[in-house]
Z-matrix of the N, CA and C atoms (Angstrom, degrees):
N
C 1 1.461
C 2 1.527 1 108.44
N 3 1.338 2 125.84 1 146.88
C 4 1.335 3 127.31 2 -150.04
C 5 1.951 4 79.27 3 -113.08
N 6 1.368 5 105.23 4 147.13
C 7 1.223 6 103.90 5 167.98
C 8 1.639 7 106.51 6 -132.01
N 9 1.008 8 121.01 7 164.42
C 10 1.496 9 127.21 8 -170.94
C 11 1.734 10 116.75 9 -114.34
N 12 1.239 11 125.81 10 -152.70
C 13 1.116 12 133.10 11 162.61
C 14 1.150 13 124.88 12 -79.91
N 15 1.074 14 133.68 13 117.11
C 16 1.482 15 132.83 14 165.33
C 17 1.705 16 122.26 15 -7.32
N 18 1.583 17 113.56 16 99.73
C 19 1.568 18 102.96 17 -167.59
C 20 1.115 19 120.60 18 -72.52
N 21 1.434 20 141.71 19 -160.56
C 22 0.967 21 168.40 20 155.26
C 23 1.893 22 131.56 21 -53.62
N 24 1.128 23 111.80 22 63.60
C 25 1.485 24 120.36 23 -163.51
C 26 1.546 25 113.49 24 -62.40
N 27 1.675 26 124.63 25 118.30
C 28 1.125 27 123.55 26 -176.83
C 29 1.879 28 107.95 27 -92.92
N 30 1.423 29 106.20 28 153.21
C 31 1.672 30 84.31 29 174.03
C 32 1.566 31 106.21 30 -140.23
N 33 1.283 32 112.60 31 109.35
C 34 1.504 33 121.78 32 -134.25
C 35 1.797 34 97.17 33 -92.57
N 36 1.534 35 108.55 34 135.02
C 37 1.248 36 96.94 35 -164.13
C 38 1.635 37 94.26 36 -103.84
N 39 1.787 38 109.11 37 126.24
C 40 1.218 39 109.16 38 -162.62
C 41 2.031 40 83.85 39 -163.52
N 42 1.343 41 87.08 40 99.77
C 43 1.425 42 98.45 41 165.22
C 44 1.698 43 147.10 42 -2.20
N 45 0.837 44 155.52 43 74.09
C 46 1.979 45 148.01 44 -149.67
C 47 1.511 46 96.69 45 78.03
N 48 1.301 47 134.23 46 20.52
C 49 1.536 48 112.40 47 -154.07
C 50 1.885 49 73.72 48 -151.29
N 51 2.160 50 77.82 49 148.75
C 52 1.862 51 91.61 50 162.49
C 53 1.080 52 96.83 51 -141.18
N 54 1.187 53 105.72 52 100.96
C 55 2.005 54 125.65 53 176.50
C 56 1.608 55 97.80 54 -96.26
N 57 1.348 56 121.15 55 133.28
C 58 1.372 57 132.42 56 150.91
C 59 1.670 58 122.33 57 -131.68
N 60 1.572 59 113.12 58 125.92
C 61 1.237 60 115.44 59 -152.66
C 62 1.720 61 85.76 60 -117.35
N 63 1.362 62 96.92 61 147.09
C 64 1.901 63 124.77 62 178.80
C 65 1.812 64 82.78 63 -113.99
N 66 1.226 65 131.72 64 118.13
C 67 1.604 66 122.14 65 156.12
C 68 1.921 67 106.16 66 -76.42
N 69 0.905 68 84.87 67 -17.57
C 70 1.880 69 92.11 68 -169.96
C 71 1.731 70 96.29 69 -141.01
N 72 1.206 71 114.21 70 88.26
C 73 1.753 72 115.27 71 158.78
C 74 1.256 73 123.56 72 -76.46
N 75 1.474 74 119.73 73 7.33
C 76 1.557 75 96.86 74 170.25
C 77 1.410 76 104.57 75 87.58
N 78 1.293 77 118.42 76 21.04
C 79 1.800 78 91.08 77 -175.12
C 80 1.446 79 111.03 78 -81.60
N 81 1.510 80 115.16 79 -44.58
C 82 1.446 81 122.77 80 -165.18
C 83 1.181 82 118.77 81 155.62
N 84 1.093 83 119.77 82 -146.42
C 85 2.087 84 122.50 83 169.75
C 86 1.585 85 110.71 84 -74.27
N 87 1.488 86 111.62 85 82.75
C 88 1.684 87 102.35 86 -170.67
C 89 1.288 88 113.30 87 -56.22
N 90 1.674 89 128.77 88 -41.43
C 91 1.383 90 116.48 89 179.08
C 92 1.801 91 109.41 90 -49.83
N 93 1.268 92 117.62 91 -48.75
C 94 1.315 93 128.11 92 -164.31
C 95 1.600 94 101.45 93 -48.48
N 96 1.637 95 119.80 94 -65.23
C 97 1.050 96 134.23 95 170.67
C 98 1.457 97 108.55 96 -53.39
N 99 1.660 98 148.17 97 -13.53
C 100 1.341 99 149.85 98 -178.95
C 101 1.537 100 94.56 99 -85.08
N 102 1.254 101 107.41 100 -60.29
C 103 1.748 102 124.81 101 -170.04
C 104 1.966 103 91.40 102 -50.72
N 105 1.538 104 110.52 103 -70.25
C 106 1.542 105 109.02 104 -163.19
C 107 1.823 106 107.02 105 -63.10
N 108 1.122 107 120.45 106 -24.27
C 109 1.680 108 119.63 107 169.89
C 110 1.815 109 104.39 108 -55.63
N 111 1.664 110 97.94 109 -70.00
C 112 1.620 111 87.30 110 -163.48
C 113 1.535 112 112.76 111 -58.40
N 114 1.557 113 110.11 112 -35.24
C 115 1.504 114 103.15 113 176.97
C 116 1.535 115 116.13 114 -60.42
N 117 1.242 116 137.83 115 -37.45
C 118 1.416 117 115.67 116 -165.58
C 119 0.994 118 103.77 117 -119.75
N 120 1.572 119 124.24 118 12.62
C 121 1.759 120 100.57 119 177.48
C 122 1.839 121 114.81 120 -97.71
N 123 0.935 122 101.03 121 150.91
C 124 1.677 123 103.46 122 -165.19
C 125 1.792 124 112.95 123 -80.27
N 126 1.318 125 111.11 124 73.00
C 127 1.473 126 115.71 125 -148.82
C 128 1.496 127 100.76 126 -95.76
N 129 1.787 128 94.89 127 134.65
C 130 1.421 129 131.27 128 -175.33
C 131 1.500 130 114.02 129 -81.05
N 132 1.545 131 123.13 130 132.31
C 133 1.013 132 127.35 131 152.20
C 134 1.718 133 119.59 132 -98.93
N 135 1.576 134 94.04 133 101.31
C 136 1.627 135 99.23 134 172.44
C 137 1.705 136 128.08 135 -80.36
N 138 0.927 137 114.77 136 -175.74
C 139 1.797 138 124.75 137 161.09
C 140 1.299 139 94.03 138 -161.98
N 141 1.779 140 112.73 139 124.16
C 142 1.409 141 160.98 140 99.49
C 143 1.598 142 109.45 141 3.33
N 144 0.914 143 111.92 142 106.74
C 145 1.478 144 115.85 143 141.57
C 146 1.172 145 141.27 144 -108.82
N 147 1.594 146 114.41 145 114.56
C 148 1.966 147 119.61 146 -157.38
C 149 1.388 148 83.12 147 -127.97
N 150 1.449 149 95.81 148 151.71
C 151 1.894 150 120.24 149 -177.02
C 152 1.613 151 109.86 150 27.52
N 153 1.277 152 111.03 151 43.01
C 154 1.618 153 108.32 152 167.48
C 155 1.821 154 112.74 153 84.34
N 156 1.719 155 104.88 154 -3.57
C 157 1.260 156 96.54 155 171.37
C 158 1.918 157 111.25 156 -114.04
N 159 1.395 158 111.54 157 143.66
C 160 1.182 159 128.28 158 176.83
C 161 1.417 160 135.27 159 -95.97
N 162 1.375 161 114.98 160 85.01
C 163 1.654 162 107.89 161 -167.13
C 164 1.808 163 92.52 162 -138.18
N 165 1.649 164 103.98 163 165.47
C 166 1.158 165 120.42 164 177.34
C 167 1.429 166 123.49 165 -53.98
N 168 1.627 167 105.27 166 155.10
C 169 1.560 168 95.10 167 -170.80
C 170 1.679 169 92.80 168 -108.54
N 171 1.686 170 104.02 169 148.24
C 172 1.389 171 109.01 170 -164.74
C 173 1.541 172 112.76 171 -83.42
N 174 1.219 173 116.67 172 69.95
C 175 1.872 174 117.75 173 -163.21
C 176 1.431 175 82.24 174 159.59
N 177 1.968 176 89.78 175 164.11
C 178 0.933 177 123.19 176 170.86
C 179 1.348 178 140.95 177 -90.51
N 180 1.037 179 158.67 178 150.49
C 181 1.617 180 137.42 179 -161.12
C 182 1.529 181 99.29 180 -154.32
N 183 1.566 182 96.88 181 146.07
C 184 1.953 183 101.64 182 149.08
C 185 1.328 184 104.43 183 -152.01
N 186 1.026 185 129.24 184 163.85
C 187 1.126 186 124.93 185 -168.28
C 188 2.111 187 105.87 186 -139.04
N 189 1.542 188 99.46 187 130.71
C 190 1.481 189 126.50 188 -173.37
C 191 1.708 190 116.93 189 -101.96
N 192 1.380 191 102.22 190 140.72
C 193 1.362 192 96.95 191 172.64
C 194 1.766 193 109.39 192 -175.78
N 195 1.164 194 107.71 193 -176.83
C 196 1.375 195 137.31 194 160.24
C 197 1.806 196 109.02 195 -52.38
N 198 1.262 197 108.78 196 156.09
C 199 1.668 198 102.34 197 -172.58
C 200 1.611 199 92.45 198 -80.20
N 201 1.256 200 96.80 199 168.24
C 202 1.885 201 108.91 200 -157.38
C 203 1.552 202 150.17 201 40.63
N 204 1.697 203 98.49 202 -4.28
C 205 1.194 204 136.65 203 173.69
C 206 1.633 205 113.99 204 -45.22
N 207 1.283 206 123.00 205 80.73
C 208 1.415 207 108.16 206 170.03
C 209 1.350 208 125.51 207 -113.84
N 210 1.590 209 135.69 208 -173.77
C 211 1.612 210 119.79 209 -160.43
C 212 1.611 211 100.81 210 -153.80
N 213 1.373 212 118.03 211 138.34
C 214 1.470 213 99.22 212 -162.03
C 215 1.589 214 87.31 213 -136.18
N 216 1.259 215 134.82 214 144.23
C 217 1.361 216 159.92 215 -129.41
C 218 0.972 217 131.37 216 176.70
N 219 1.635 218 127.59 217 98.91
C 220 1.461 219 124.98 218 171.58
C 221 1.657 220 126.18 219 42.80
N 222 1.799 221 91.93 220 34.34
C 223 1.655 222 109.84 221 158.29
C 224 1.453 223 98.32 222 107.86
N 225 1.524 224 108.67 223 -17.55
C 226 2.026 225 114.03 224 -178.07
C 227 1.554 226 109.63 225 -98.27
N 228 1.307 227 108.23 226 136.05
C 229 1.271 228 109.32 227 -174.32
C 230 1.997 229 111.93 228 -119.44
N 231 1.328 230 113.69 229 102.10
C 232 1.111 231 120.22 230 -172.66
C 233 1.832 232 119.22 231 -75.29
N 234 1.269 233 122.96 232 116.42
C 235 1.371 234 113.69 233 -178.34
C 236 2.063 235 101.53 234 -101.53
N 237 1.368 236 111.62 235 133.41
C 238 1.703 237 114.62 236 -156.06
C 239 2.008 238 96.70 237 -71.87
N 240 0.709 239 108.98 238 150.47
C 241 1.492 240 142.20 239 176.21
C 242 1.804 241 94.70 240 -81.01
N 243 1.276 242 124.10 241 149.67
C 244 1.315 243 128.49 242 133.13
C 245 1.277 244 126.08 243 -44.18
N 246 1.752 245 101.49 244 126.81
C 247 1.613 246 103.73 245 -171.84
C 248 1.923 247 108.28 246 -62.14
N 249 0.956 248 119.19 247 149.26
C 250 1.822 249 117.69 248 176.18
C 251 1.624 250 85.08 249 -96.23
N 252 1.101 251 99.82 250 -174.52
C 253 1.908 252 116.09 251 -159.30
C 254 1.652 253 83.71 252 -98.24
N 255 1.180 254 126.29 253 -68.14
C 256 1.486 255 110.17 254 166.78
C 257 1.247 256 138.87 255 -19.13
N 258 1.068 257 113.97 256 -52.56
C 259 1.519 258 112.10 257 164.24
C 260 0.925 259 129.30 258 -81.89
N 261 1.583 260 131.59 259 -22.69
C 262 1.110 261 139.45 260 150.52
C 263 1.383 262 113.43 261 -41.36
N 264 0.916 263 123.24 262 -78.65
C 265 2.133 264 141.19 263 176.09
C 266 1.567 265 84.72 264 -32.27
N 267 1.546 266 136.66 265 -69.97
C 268 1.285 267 126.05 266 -167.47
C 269 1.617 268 110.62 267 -57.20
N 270 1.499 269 121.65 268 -46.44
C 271 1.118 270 116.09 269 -174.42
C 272 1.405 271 113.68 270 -61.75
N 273 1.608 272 131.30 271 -14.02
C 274 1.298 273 129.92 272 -168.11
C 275 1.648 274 101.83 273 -73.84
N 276 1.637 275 102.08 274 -40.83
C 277 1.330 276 123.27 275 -173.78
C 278 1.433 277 109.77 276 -51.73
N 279 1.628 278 110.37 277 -53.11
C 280 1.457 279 120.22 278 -154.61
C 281 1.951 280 92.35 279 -74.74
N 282 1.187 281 110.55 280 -33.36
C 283 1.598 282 113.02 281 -166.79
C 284 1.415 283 110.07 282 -80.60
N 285 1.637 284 118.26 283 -17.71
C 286 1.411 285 125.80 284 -177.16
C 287 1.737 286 95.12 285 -85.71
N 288 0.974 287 121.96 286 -48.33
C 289 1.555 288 126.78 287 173.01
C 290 1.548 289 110.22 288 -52.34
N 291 1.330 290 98.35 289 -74.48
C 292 1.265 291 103.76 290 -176.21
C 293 1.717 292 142.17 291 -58.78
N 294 1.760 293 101.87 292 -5.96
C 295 1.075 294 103.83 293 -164.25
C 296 1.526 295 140.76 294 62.27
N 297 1.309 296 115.76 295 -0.40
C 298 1.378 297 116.98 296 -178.47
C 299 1.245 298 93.62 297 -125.11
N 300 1.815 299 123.70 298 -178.04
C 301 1.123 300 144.47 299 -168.21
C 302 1.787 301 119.55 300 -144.29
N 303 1.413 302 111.08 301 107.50
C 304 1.438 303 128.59 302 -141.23
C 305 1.562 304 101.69 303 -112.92
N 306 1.951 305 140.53 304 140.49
C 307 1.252 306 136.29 305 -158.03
C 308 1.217 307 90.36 306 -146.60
N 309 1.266 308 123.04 307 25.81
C 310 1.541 309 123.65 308 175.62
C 311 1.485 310 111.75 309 -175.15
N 312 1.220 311 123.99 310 139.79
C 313 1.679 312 137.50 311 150.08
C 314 1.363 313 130.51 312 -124.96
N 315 1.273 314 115.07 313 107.93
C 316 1.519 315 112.31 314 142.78
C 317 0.969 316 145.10 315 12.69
N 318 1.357 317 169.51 316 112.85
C 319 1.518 318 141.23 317 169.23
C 320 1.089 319 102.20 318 -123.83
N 321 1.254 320 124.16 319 116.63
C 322 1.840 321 122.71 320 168.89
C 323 1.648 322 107.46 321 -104.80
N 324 1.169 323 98.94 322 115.37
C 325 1.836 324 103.26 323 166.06
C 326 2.080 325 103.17 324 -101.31
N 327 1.518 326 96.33 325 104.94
C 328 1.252 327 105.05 326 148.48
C 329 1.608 328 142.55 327 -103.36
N 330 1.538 329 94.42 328 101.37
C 331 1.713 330 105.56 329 -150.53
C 332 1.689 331 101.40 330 -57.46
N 333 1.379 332 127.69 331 -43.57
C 334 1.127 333 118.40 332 -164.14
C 335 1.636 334 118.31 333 -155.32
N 336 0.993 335 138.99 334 141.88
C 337 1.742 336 121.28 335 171.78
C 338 1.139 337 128.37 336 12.72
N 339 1.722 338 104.60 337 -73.09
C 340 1.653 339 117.91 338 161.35
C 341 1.686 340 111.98 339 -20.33
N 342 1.562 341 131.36 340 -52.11
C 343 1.059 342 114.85 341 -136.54
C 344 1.750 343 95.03 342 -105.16
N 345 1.120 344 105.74 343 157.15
C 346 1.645 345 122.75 344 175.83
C 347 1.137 346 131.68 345 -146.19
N 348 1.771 347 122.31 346 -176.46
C 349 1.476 348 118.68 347 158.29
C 350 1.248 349 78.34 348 -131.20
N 351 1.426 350 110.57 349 169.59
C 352 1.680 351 150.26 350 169.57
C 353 1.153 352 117.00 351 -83.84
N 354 1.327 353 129.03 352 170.47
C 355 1.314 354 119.65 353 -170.18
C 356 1.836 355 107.77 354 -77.61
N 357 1.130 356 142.15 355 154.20
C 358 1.408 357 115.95 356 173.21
C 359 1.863 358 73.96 357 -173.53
N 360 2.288 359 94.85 358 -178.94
C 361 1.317 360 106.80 359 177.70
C 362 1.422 361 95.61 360 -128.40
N 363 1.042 362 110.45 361 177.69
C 364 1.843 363 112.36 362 -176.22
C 365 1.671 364 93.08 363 -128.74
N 366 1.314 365 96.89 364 76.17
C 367 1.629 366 117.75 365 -159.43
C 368 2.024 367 94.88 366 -118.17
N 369 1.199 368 138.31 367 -8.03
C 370 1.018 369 135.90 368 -153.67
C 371 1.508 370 101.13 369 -64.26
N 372 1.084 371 118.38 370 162.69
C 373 1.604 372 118.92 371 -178.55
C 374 1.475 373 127.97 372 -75.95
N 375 1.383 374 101.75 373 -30.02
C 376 2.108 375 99.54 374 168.75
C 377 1.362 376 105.46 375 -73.93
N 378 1.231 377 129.93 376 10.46
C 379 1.837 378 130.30 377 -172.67
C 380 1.501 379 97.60 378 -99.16
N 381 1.523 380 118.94 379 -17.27
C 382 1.369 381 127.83 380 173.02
C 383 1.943 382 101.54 381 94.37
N 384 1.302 383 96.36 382 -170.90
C 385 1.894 384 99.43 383 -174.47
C 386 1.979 385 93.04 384 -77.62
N 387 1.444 386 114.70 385 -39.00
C 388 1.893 387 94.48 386 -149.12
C 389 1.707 388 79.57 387 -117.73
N 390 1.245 389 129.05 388 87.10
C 391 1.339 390 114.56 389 171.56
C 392 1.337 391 127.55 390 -52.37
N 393 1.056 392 112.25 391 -179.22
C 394 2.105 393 121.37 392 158.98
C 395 1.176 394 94.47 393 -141.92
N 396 1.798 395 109.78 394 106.53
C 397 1.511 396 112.47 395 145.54
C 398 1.735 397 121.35 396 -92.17
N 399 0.884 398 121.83 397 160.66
C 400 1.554 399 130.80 398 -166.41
C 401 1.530 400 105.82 399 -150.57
N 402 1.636 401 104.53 400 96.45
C 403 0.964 402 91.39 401 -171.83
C 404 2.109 403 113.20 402 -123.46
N 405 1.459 404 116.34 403 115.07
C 406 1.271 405 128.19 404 -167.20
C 407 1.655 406 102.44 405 -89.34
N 408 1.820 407 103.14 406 128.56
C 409 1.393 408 97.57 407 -156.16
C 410 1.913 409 76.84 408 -111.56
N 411 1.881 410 115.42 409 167.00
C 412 1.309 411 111.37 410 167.22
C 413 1.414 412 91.93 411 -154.30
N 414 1.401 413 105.44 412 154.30
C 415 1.114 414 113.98 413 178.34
C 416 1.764 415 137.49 414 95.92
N 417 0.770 416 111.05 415 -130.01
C 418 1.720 417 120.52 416 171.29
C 419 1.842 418 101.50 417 -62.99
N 420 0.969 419 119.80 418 106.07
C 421 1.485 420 119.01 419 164.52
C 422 1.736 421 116.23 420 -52.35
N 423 1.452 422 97.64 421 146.77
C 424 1.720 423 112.02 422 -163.85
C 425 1.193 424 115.65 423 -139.51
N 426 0.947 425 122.17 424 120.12
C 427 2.011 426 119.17 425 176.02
C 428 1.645 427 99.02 426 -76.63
N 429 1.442 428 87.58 427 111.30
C 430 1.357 429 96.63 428 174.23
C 431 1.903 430 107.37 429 -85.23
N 432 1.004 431 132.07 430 151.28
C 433 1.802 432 129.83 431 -173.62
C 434 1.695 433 106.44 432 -124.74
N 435 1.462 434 100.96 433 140.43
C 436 1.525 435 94.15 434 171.71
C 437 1.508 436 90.53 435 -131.19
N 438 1.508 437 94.77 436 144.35
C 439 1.668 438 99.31 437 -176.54
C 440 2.274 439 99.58 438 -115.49
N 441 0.603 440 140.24 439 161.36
C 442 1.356 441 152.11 440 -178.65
C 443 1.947 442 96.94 441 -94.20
N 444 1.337 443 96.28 442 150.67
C 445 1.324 444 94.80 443 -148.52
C 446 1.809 445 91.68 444 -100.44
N 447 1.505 446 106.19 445 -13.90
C 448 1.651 447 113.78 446 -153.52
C 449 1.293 448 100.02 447 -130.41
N 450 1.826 449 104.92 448 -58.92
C 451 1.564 450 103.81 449 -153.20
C 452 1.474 451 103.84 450 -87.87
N 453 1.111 452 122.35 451 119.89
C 454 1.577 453 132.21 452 160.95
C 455 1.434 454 106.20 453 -48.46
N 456 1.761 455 132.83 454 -23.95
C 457 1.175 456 114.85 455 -163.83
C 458 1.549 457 114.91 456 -85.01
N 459 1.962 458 101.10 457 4.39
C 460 1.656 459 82.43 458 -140.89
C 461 1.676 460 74.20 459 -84.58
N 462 1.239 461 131.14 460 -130.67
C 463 1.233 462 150.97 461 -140.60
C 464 1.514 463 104.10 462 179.92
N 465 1.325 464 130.66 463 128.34
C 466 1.783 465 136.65 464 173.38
C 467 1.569 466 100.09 465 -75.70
N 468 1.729 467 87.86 466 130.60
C 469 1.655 468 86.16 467 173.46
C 470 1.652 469 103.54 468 -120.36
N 471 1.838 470 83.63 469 141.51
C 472 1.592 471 88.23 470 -168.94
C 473 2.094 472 102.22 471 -95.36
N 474 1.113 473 113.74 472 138.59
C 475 0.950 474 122.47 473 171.43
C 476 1.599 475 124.53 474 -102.03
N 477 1.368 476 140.12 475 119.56
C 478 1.384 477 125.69 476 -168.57
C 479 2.032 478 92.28 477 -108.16
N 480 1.134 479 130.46 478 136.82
C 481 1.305 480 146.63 479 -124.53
C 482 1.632 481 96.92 480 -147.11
N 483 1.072 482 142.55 481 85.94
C 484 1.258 483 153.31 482 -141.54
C 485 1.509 484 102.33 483 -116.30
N 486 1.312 485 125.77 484 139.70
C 487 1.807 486 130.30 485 -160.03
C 488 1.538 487 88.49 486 -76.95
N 489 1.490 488 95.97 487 132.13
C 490 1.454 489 110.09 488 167.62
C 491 1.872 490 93.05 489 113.95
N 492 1.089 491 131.24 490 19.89
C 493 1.857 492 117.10 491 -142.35
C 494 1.245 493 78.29 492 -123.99
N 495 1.385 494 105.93 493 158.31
C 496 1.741 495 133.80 494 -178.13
C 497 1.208 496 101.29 495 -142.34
N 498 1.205 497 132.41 496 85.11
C 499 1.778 498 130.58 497 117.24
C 500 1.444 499 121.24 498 -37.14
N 501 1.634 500 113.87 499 127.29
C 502 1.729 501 118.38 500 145.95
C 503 1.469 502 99.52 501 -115.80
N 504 1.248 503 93.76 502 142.40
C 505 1.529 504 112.54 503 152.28
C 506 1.691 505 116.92 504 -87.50
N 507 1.009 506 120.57 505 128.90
C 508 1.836 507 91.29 506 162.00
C 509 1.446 508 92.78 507 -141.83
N 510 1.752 509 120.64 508 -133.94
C 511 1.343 510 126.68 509 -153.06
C 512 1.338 511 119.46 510 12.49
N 513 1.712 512 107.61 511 -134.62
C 514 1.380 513 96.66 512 -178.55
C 515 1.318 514 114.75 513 -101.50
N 516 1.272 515 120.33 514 69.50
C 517 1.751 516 136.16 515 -151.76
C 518 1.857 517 82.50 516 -87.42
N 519 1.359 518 126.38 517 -64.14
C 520 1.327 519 147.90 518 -109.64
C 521 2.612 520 69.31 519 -104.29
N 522 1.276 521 101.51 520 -47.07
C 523 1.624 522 108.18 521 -171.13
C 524 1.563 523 100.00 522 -49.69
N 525 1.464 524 108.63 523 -43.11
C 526 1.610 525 112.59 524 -139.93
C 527 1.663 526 95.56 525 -116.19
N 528 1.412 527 136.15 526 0.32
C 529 1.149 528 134.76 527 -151.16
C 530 2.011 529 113.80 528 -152.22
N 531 0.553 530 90.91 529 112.97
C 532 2.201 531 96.07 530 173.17
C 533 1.662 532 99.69 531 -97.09
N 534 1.447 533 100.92 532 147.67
C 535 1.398 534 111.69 533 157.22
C 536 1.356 535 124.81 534 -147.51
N 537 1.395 536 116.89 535 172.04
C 538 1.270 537 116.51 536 179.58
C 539 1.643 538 129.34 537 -158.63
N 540 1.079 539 128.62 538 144.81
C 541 1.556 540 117.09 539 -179.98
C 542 1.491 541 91.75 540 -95.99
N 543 1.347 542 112.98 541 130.50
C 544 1.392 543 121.67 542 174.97
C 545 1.732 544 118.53 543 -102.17
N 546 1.058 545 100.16 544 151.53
C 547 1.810 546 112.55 545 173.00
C 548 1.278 547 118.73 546 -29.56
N 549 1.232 548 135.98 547 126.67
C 550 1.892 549 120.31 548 152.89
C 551 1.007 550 126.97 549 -97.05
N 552 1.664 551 106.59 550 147.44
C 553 1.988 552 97.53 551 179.99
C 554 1.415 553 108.71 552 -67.60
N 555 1.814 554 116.18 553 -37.50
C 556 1.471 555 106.78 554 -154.73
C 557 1.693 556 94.63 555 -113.65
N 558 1.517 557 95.37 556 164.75
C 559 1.803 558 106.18 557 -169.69
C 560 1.357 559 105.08 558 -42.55
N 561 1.520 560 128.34 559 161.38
C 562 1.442 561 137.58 560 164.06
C 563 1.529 562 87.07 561 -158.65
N 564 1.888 563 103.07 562 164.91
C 565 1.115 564 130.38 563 -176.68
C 566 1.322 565 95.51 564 -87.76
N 567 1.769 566 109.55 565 -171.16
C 568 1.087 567 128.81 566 -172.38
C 569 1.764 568 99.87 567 -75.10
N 570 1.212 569 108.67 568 174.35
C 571 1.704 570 132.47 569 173.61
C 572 1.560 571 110.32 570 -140.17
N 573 0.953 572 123.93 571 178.20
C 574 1.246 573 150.07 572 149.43
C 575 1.906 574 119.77 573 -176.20
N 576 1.468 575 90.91 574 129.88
C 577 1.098 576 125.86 575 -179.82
C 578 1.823 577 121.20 576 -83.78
N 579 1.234 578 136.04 577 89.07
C 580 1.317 579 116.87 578 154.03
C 581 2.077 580 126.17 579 -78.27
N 582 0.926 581 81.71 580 139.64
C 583 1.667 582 68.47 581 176.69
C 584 1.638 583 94.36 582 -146.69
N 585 1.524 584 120.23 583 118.67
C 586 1.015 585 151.57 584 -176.57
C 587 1.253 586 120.96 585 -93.39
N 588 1.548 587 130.61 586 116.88
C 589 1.207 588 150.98 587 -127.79
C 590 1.549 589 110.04 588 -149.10
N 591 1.453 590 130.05 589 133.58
C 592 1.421 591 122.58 590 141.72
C 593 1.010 592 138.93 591 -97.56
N 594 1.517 593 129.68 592 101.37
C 595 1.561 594 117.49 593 170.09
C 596 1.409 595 111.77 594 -55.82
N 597 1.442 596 104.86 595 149.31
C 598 1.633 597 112.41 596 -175.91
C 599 1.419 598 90.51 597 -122.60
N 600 1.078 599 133.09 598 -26.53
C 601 1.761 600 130.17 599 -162.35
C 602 1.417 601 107.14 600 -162.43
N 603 1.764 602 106.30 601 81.77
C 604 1.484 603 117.39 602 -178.97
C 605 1.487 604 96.76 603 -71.31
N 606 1.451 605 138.77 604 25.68
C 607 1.473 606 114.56 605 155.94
C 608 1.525 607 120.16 606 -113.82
N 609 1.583 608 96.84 607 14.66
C 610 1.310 609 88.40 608 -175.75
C 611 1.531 610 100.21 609 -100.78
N 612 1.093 611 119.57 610 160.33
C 613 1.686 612 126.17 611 179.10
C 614 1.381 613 131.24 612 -117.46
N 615 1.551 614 107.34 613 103.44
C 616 1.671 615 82.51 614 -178.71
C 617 1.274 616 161.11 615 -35.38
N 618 1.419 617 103.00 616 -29.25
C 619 1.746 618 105.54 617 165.99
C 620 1.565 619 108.76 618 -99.50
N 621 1.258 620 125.25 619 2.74
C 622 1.601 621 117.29 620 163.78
C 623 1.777 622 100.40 621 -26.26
């Protein structure tokens, strides 16, 4: 993977929240890296369970990590895969940028318009009280949304998330803030989403 110069760090002024956006992180050939994700990763179709109901989640997922590393979520409980060298090489990237140090990722494959997430926080309890999410978008561009979790005054800010892009969340971004990739009316290509995470205490469980 070819890496570049150190990009351009944005630091987005958005209320209870410490968002910092890379539009260009340096990873490499993002299509190349879009093309080698959907081809070799061994992608899961889950179902979510929220307020007692159980239905499919609209995307694709796998989930990466550290040995014994698992992640538990809205009733689904993910056990981590062996990291591939790809994601590894990206995670070096996202942690040299980002300053923090991450033992798990996410993988969201969003094949087409159709597919989404809901509004939610990445608030679960082995993520600890002040997380760091890091999240590297490729592919099909996505308005990512943050909604305020309390204040009616603030206003949702929509973010559009461009292939090659590095979002972190950190402080109490994840306490004070929901987000979501929402539906489209008109066609779009594929996406994929990493969003890079530390467990601090793989025994604790989110829905404990």
């Amino acid at each position: 993977m070819d890496l570049f110069e150190k990009p351009k760090e944005e630091c987005l002024q958005v209320p209870d929240a410490e968002l910092l956006l890379w539009r260009h992180a340096g990873l490499g050939d993002d299509e190349a890296l879009l093309r080698q994700l959907i081809e070799e990763t061994p992608w899961r179709s889950e179902s979510i369970t929220l307020w007692g109901k159980t239905c499919p989640q609209p995307r694709l997922i796998a989930w990466y990590g550290d040995d014994g590393i698992s992640y538990t979520y809205s009733g689904t409980t993910l056990h981590a895969l062996p990291w591939m060298p790809t994601l590894l090489a990206i995670k070096n990237r996202v942690e040299e940028l980002s300053g923090a140090a991450y033992n798990s990722v996410l993988v969201n494959y969003y094949r087409d318009e159709r597919d989404s997430m809901g509004f939610h926080a990445d608030d679960e309890p082995e993520l600890g009280p002040l997380p760091t999410i890091a999240s590297v978008s490729l592919g099909e561009p996505r308005t990512f949304v943050l909604r305020h979790r309390r204040r009616k005054d603030v206003a949702n800010v929509k973010l559009e998330l461009p292939s090659g892009s590095l979002l972190v969340m950190r402080g109490a971004t994840q306490a004070n803030w929901k987000h979501a990739i929402l539906k489209r009316s008109k066609p779009c290509g594929p996406r994929i989403n990493l969003t890079f995470r530390r467990i601090v205490d793989p025994g604790l469980r989110a829905d404990a």
